[in-house]
C-alpha positions, -999 to +999 in steps of 0.1 A: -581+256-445-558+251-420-561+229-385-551+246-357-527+224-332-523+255-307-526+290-308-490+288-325-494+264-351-519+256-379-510+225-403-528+220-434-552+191-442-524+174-468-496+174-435-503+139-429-499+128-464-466+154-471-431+141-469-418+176-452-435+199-431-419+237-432-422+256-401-424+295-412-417+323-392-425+357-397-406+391-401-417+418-379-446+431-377-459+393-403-479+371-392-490+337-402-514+350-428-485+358-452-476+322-455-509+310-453-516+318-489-484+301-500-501+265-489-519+263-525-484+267-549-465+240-532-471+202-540-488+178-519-454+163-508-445+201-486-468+208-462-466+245-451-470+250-415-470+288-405-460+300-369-480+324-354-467+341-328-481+366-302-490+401-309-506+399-344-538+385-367-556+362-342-532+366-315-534+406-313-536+412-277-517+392-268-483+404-255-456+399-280-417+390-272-392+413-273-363+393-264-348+361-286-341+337-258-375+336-243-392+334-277-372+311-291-379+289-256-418+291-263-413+279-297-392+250-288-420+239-262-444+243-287-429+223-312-414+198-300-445+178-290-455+178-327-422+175-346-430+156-374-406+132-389-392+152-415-395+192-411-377+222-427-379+256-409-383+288-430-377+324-420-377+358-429-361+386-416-365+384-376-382+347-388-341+337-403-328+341-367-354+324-346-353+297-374-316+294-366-320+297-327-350+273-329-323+248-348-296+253-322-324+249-289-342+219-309-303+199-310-294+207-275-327+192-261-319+159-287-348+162-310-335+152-346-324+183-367-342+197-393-340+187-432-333+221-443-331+258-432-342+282-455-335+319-442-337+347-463-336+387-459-313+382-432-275+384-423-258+356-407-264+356-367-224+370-359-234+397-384-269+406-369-253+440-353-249+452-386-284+458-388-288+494-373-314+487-348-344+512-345-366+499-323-362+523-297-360+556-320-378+583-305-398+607-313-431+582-331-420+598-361-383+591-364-392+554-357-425+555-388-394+571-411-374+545-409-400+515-410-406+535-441-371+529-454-373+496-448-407+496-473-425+466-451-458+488-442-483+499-471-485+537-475-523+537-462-508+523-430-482+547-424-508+575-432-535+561-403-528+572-371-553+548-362-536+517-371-503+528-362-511+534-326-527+498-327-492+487-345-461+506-335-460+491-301-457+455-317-435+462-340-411+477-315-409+444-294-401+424-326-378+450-337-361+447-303-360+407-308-336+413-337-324+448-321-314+432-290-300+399-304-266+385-294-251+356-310-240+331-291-211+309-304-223+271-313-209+243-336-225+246-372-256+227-376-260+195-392-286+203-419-283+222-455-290+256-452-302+277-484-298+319-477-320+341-498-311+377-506-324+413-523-305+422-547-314+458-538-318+451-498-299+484-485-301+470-445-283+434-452-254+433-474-251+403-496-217+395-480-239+387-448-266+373-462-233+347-476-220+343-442-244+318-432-223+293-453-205+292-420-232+279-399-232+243-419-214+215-420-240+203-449-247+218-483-248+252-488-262+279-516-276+312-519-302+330-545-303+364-547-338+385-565-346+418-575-358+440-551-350+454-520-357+438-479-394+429-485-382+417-517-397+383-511-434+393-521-422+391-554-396+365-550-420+340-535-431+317-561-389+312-572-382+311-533-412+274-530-394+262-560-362+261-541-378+247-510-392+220-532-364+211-552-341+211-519-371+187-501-375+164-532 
């Protein structure tokens, strides 16, 4: 079970006691569930802290962001008041880029950097126009074929009109977060980062997902796994061995 701190943040009981607390943020259309049941593989030393942002699971009705800079902004207010004193940040998809941003917002305002970024399904942020965007394909169906490509919604989803009408308009704004993104040229950051990949991932190249090797001054490596851009369902048990070994 997890405490809630805020509607955005939930810590596990153990957080006290851990000696790193990763900050995960969701791909769009995720939400903090996904992470959630992660908490119970990782030792006692990570504490896994999901990110739940507006739109989705408790915070449905809530209206979601569809723009980086104002998200990002939220999160660092949120945050920052409970920073603990060793933190990673962990991302996937639209998650890798606010992870980044949050890194970049978190050293302007002085707070100490994070111990690690782990970002994974994503390209580097100069790269991020690679990524076609589709947010704003119309008709409804041109937009449900191409979430289909990208494999992230069950079949018995995309056959419910129901819950598609209930989902579609979220997962437009945090399609437009990554759709609309800009990067904006900063120094590297401080801290290791760690870049995981699909081997199979048709919408990030694995030259991109390598690019973030530039964003670093600190160590750097990437993993790659079978499977294509929702290949961390899979992945994930391999992915919290990583983030262990790199916290140890």
């Amino acid at each position: 079970m997890h405490r809630p701190v805020s509607r955005w943040l939930s810590f596990p009981p153990a957080a006290r006691q851990a000696r790193a607390v990763v900050f995960c943020f969701p791909f769009a259309g995720g939400g903090a569930s996904f992470y959630r049941a992660w908490s119970p593989r990782v030792p006692p030393s990570i504490a896994l802290c999901p990110v739940q942002l507006p739109g989705r699971e408790e915070r449905l009705f809530e209206r979601p962001f569809d723009r980086m800079e104002p998200l990002v902004a939220a999160a660092t207010a949120e945050l920052l008041p409970v920073l603990p004193g060793r933190y990673a940040l962990f991302g996937h998809s639209m998650g890798a880029l606010i992870g980044y941003e949050l890194a970049q917002a978190l050293r302007e305002v002085g707070a100490p950097p994070p111990a690690h970024l782990f970002v994974s399904g994503a390209p580097a942020p100069p790269r991020a126009a690679e990524v076609e965007p589709i947010y704003d394909l119309q008709p409804r169906e041109r937009f449900i074929d191409a979430l289909g490509r990208y494999g992230g919604l069950p079949e018995e989803v995309l056959r419910s009109r129901e819950m598609l009408d209930l989902l579609l308009p979220r997962l437009r704004a945090d399609l437009a977060v990554t759709g609309t993104y800009v990067w904006s040229e900063r120094p590297p950051l401080p801290c290791p980062i760690t870049a995981f990949g699909g081997e199979d991932d048709a919408t990030v190249r694995r030259d991109a997902v390598e690019a973030w090797g530039e964003h670093t001054i600190a160590a750097f490596q990437t993993k790659f796994f079978p499977g294509a851009h929702f290949f961390l369902s899979a992945a994930a048990p391999h992915v919290m061995a990583t983030m262990v070994d790199a916290l140890a």
